[in-house]
C-alpha positions as CSV (number, residue, x, y, z in Angstrom):
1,X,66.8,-49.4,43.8
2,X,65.9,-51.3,46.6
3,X,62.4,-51.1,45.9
4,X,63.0,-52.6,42.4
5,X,65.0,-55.3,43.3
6,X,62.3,-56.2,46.1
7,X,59.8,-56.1,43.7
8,X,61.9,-58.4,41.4
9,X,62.3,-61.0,43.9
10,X,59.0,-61.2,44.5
11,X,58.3,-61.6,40.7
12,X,60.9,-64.2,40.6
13,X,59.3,-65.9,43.3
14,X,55.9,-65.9,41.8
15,X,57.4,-66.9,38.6
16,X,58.8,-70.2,39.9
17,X,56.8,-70.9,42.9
18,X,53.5,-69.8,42.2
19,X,51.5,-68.1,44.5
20,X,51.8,-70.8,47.3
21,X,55.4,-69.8,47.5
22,X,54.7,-66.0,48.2
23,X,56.1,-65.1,51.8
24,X,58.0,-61.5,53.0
25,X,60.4,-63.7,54.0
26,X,61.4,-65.6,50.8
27,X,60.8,-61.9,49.1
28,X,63.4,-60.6,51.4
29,X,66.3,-62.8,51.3
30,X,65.8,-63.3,47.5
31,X,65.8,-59.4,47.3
32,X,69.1,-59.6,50.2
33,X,67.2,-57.5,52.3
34,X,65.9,-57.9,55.8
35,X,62.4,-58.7,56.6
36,X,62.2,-55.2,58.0
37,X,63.6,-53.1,55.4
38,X,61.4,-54.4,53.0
39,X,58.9,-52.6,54.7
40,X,60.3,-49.5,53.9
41,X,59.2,-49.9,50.2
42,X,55.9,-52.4,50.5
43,X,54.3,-51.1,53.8
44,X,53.2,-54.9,54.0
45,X,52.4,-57.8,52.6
46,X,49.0,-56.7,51.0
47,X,50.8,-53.8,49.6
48,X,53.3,-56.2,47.7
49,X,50.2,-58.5,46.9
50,X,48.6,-55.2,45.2
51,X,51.9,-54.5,43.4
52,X,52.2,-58.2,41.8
53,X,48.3,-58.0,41.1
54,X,48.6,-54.4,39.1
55,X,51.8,-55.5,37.0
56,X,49.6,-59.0,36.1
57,X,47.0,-56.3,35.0
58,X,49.2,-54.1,33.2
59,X,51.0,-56.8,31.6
60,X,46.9,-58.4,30.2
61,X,46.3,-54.7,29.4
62,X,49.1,-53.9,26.8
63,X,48.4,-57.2,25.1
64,X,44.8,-55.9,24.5
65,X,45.6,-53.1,23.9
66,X,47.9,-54.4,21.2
67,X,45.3,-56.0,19.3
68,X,44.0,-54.3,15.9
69,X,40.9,-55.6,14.6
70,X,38.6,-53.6,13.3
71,X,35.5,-56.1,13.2
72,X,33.8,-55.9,16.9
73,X,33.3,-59.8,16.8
74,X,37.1,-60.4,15.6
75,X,38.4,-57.9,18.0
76,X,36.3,-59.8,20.9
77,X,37.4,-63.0,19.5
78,X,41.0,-62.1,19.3
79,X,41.2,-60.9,22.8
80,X,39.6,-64.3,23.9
81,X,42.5,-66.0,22.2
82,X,44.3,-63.6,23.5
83,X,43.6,-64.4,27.2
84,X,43.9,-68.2,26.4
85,X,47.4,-66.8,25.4
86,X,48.4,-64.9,28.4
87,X,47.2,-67.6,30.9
88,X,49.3,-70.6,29.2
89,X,52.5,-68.3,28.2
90,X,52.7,-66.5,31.7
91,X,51.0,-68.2,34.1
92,X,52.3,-66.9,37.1
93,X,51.5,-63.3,35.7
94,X,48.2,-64.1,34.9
95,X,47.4,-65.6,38.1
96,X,48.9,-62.1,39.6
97,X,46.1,-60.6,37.5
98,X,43.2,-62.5,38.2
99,X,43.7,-65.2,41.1
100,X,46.1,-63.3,43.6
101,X,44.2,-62.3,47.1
102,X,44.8,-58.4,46.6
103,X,43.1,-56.2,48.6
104,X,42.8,-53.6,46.0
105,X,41.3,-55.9,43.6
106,X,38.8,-54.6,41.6
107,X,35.1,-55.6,42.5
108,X,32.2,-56.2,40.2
109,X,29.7,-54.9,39.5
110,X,31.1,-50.9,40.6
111,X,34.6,-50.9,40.0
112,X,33.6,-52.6,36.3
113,X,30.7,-50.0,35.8
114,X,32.9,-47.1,36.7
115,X,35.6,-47.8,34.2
116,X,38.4,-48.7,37.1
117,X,39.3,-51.7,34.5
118,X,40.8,-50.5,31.8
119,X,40.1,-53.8,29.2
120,X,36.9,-54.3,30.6
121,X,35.9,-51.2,29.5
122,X,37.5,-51.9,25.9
123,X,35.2,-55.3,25.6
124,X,32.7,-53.2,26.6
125,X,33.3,-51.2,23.9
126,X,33.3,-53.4,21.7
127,X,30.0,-55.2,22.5
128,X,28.7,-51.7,22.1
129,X,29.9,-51.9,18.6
130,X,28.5,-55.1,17.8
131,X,24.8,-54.3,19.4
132,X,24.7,-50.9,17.2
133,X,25.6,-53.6,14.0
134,X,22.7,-55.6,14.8
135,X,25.4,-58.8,15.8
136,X,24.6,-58.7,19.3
137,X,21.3,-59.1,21.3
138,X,20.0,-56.4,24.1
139,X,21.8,-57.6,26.8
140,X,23.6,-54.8,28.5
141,X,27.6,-54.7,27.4
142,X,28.6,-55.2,31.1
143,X,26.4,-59.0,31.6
144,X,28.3,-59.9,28.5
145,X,31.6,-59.0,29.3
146,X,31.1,-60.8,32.7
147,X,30.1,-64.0,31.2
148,X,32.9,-63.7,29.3
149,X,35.7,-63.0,31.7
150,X,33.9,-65.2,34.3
151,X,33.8,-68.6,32.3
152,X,37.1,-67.7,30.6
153,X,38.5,-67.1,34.2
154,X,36.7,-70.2,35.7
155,X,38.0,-72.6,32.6
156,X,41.6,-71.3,32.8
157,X,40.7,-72.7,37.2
158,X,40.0,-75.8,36.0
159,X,43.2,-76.3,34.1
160,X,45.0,-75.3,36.6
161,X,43.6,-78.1,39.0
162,X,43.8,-80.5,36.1
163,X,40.7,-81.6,35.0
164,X,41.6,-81.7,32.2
165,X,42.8,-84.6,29.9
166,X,44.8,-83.0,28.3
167,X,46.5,-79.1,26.6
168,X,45.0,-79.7,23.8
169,X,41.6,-81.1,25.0
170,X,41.9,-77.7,27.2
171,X,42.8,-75.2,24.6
172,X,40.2,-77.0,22.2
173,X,37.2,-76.8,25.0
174,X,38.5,-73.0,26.2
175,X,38.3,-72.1,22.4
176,X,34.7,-73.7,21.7
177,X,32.9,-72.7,25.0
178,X,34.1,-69.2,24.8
179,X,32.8,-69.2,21.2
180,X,29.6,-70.4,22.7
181,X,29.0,-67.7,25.2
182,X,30.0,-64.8,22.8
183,X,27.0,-66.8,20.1
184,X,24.8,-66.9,22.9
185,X,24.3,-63.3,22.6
186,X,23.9,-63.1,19.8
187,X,20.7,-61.1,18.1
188,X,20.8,-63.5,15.0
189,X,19.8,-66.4,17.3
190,X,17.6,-64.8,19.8
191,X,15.4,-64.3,16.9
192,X,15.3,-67.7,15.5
């Protein structure tokens, strides 16, 4: 019980004050533990870090998972929108995902390659799908997925320091450029 409600407060913690605002200290007295027995369930900070970090990941993996296109391309497009999504409706959960310092965060290119990401590997899938079609270039699925997560990941960076104008001039820019990078591979216009 104690475990959950420590894991809870730090949640709740991240939820309101970002991940600035993550300390064993706040996370205890949220929890109404001491500082010490918190360390009976989270042998440390990194270990509470890694826990925040693989409920951001599970949380982006059942929305993809979720998703039910058939169509390579609209499945890939869909779980673009799909990110824009998750990074706007939970921001604090996304950033556990994909911004926290966790130790155990996965690391490209092996972790990728190996299949320790579970919706990398379904993008990867998909590419897959849309090179045997003929709608997608040579480029190898992995280079593509990585472009994608990268400038999705780096745009959703920018909003957050924003440089943007505006939510809408975001959401428009995040839609178009990701469009973009998906085209760019694109065996249709490598051959033109």
């Amino acid at each position: 019980m104690s475990k959950d409600r420590i894991f809870a407060a730090a949640r709740a913690i991240l939820d309101h004050e970002g991940i600035e605002g993550l300390s064993v200290r706040k996370v205890a007295t949220r929890a109404g533990v001491s500082p010490m027995a918190m360390y009976r369930h989270f042998a440390d900070k990194d270990a509470l870090l890694n826990a925040l970090m693989d409920d951001g990941l599970a949380a982006w993996e059942k929305i993809v998972r979720a998703i039910r296109a058939e169509d390579p391309m609209k499945w890939l497009e869909t779980a673009i929108e799909a990110f824009l999504d998750f990074a706007l409706t939970q921001p604090h959960r996304f950033d556990a995902a994909f911004f926290l310092p966790a130790p155990e965060a996965r690391r490209y290119p092996d972790d990728f390659v190996a299949g320790r990401s579970p919706v990398i590997a379904m993008f990867m899938i998909r590419i897959d799908q849309a090179k045997a079609d003929g709608r997608l270039g040579g480029t190898p699925a992995i280079d593509v997925a990585l472009a994608l997560a990268s400038m999705a990941q780096g745009l959703v960076s920018m909003q957050r320091a924003n440089r943007f104008s505006s939510d809408k001039q975001f959401r428009t820019l995040f839609r178009a450029q990701l469009h973009h990078c998906l085209q760019s591979f694109s065996a249709y216009e490598r051959t033109q």
